[in-house]
C-alpha positions as CSV (number, residue, x, y, z in Angstrom):
1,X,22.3,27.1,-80.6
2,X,22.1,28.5,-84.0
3,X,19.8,31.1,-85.2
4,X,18.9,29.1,-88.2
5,X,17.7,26.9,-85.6
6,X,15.9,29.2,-83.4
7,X,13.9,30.2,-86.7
8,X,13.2,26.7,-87.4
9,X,11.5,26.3,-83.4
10,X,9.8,29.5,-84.0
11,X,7.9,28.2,-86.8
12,X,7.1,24.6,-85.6
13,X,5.8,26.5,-82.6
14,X,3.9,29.2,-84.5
15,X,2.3,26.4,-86.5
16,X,2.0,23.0,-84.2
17,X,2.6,21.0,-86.9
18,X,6.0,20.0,-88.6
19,X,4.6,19.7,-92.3
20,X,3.3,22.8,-92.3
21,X,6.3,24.4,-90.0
22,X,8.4,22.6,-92.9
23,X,6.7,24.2,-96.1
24,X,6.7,27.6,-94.5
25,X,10.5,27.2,-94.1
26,X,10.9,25.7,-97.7
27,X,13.2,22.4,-96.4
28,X,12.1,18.5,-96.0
29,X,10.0,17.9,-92.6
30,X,12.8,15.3,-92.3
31,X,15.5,18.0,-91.8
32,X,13.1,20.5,-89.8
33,X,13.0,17.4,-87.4
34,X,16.0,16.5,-87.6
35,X,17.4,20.3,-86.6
36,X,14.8,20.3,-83.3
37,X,16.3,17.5,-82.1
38,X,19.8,18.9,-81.8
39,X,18.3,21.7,-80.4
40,X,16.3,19.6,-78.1
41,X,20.0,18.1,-77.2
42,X,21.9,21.5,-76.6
43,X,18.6,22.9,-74.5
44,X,18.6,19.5,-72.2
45,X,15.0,19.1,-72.5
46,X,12.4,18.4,-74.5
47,X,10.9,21.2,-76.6
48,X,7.5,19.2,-77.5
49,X,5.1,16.9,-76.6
50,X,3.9,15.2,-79.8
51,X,0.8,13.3,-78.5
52,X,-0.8,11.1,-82.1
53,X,-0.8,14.0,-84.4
54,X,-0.7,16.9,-82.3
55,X,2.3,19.1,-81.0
56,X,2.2,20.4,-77.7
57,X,4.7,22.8,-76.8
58,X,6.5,22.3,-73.4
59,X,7.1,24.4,-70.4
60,X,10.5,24.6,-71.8
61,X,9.8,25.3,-75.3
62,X,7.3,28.3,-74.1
63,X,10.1,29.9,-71.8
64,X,12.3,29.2,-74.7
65,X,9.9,30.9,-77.6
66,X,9.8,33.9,-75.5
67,X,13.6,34.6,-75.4
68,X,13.6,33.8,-79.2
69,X,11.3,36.6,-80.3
70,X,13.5,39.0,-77.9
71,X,16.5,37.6,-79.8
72,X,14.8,38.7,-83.2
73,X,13.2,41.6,-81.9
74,X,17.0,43.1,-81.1
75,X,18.1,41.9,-84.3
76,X,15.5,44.2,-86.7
77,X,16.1,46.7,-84.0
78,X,20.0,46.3,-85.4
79,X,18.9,46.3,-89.2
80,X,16.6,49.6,-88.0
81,X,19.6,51.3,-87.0
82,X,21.8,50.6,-89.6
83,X,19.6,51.6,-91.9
84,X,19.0,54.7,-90.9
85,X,22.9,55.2,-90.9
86,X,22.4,54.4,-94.9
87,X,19.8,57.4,-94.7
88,X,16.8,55.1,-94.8
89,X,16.4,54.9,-98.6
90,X,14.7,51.8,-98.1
91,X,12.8,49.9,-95.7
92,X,9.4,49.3,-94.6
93,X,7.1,50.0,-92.0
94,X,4.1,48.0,-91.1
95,X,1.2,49.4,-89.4
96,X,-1.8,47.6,-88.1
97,X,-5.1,49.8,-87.1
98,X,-8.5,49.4,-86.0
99,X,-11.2,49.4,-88.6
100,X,-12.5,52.4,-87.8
101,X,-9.8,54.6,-88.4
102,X,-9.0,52.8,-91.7
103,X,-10.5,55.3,-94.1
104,X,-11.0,58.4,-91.5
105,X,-7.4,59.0,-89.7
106,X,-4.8,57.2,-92.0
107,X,-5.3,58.3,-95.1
108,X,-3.7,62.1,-94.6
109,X,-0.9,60.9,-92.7
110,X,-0.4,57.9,-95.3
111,X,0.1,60.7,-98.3
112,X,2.3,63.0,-96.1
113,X,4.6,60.1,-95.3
114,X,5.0,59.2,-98.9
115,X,5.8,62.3,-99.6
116,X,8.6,62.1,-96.9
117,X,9.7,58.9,-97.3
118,X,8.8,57.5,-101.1
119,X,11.6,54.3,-100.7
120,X,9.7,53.5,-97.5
121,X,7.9,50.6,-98.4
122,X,4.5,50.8,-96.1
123,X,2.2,48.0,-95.0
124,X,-1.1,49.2,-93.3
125,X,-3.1,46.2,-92.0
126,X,-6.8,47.1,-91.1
127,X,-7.2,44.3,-87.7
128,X,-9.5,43.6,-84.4
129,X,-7.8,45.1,-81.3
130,X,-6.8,42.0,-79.9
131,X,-4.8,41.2,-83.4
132,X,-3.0,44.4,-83.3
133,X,-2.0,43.9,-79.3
134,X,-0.9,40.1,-80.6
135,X,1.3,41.4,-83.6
136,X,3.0,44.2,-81.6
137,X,3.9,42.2,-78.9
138,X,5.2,39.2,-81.7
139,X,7.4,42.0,-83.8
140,X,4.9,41.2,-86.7
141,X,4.5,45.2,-87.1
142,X,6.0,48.4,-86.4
143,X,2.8,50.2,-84.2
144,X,-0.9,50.2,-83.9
145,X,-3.2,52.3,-83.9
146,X,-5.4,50.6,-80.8
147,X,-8.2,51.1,-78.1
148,X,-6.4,53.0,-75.5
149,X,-5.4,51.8,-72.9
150,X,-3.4,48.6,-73.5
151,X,-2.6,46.7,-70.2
152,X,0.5,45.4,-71.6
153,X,3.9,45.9,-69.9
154,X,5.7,45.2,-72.8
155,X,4.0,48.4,-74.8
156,X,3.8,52.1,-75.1
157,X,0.6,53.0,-75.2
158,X,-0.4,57.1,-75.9
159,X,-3.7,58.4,-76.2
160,X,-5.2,60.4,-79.3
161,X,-8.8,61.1,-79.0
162,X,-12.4,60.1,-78.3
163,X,-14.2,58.6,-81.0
164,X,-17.5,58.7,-80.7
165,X,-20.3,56.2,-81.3
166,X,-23.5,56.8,-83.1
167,X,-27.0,55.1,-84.5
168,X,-27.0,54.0,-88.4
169,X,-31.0,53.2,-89.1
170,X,-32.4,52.4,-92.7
171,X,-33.6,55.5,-94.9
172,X,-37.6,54.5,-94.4
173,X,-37.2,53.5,-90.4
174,X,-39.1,54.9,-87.6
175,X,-36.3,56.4,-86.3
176,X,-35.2,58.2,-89.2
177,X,-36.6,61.1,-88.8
178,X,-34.6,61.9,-85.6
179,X,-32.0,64.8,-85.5
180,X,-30.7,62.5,-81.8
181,X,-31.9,59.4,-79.9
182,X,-31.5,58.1,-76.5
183,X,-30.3,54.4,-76.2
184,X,-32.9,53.0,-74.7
185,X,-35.1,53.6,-77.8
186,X,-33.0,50.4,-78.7
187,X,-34.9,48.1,-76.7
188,X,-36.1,45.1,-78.1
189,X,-35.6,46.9,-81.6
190,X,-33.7,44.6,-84.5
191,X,-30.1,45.2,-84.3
192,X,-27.2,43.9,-86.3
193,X,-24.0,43.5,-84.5
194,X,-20.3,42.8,-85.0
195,X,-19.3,39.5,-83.2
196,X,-18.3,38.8,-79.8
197,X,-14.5,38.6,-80.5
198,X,-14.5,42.7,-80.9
199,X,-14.4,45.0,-78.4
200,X,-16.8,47.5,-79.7
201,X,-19.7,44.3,-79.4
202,X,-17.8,43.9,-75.7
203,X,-18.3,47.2,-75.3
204,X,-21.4,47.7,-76.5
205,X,-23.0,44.5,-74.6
206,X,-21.8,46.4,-71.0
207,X,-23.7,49.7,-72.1
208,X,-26.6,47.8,-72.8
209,X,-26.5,46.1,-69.9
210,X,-25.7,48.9,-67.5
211,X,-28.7,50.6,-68.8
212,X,-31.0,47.2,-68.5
213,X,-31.2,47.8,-72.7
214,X,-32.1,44.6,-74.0
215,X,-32.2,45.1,-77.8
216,X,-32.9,42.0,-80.2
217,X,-29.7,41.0,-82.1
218,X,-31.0,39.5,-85.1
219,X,-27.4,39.2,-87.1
220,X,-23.8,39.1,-86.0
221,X,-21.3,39.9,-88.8
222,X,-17.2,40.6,-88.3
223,X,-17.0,43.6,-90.8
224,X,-18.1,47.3,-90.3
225,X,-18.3,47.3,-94.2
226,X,-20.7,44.3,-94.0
227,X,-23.2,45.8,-91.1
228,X,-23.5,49.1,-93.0
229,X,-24.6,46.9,-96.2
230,X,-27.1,45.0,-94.1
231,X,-28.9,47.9,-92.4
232,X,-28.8,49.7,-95.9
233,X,-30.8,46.8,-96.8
234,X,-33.2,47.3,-94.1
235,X,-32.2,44.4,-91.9
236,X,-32.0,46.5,-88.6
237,X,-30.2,48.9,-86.8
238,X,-26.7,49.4,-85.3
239,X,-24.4,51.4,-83.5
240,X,-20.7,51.8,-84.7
241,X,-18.0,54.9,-85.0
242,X,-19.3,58.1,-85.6
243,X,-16.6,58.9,-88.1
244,X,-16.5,55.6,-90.2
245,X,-20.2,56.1,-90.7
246,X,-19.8,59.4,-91.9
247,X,-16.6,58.4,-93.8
248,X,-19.5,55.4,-96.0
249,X,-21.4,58.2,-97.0
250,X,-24.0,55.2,-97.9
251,X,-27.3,56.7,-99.2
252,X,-29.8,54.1,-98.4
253,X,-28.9,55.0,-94.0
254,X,-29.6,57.7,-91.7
255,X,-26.4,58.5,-89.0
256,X,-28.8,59.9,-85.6
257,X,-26.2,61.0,-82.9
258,X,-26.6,59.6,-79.4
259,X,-28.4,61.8,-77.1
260,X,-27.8,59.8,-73.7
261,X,-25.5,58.6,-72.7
262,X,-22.7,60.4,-74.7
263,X,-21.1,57.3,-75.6
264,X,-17.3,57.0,-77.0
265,X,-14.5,54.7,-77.4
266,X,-10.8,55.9,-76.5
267,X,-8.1,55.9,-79.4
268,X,-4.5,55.9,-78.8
269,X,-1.1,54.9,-80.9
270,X,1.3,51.8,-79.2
271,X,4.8,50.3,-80.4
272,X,6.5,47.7,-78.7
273,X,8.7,49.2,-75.4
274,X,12.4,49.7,-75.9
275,X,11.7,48.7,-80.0
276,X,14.4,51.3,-82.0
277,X,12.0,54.0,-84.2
278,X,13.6,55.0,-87.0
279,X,13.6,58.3,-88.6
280,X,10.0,57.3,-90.9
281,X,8.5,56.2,-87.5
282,X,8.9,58.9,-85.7
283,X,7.7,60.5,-88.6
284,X,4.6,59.1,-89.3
285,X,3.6,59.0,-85.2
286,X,4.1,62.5,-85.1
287,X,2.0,63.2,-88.3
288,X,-0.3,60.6,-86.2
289,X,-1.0,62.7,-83.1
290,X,-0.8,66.2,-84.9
291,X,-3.8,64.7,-86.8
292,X,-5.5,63.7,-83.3
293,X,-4.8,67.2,-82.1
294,X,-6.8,68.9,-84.9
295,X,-9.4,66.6,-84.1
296,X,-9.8,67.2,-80.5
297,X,-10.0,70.8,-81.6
298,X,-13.0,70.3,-83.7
């Protein structure tokens, strides 16, 4: 096997099509074919089930795929450390987070690393949970900033802090006027929600249901930016991070703290187990948790 072609399965597997496999590689689909079926022949077995116009990867090709993204996993953990040897005047470090610790948490620890590490090229990539856990776990970034726990073997997972959750109303609602509200003054109210495919709408559907809350979900939208906008409008009500909806300072919203039940998410910081942290990663994780610390404190 050659790791040219390894890169070449990787993408026809990534994408399930060989056009598209073959423009992200920048050759022919002709030769991207032609180099998975020598690979085909030195594995013994077939690597794809192409059924009309779809490609189906194999039992094979799936035990296969997994070994290749250990094999490419080991080799960045090999450019890592030789760069560090160099004294790590360059690199880059990618970072996906939550959304709700886009604007609150990273910020300070962003400046301080650039102060540390200015030839450090670093990516920050605001993501759902589940698209953090995914990238991790497919080398596509250095650590993530995730709901803790993770239940993933192949992760280190540490806890930061409790984040918690409070009530963003209109300016001119009924509920405005309250310094703290129960949950249950939720029921059957308009609220605007994120959609199903985050946790915090996971989350929040198991509260509500735990405390036979049935409230009246009038919008589902995927951004935290987007909600805010659409309660501001006077649209409904919602309930996200305490913290990002302080961070919005929006004008036309009233933030009401949950009275009962106290209601928080967990926070924590993962990387991929055994992955090689350089010097700037160690860095910025420790700048990470000291942050968390002060926090906890407050």
């Amino acid at each position: 096997m050659e790791l040219r072609q390894l890169e070449y399965f990787v993408a026809v597997c990534e994408e399930l099509h060989f056009t598209r496999a073959a423009e992200r590689l920048n050759i022919s689909q002709p030769s991207l074919s032609q180099q998975i079926r020598i690979l085909e022949h030195n594995v013994g077995l077939p690597l794809f089930d192409r059924i009309g116009k779809k490609t189906i990867i194999t039992e094979s090709g799936q035990i296969l795929l997994k070994h290749c993204y250990n094999v490419f996993h080991e080799l960045e953990q090999a450019r890592s450390a030789i760069a560090e040897l160099q004294g790590l005047t360059r690199g880059s470090l990618k970072i996906g987070a939550i959304y709700s610790v886009m604007n609150d948490l990273l910020p300070p620890a962003i400046l301080s690393f650039q102060q540390s590490y200015p030839q450090v090229e670093l990516s920050l990539f605001g993501l759902r949970n589940g698209d953090i856990i995914h990238m991790l776990l497919h080398n596509e970034i250095d650590m993530g900033i995730i709901i803790y726990p993770t239940l993933h073997d192949e992760l280190v997972a540490t806890y930061l802090y409790d984040e918690r959750l409070a009530i963003a109303v209109p300016d001119n609602h009924p509920l405005a006027g309250c310094t703290e509200i129960k949950l249950e003054s939720l029921h059957h109210v308009p609220v605007i929600a994120l959609q199903k495919t985050y946790y915090l709408r996971e989350y929040m559907d198991r509260v509500y249901k735990d405390n036979d809350i049935v409230p009246r979900v009038v919008m589902e939208l995927n951004t935290m930016d987007s909600i805010i906008c659409m309660v501001g409008q006077g649209a409904g009500v919602t309930v996200l991070p305490l913290p990002y909806l302080q961070a919005s300072k929006q004008a036309a919203i009233r933030v009401i703290p949950i009275a009962d039940p106290n209601l928080s998410i967990k926070i924590g910081m993962a990387y991929r187990r055994n992955k090689y942290l350089c010097a700037a990663s160690r860095v910025f994780m420790e700048q990470i948790i000291v942050l968390a610390k002060q926090r906890n404190c407050l």
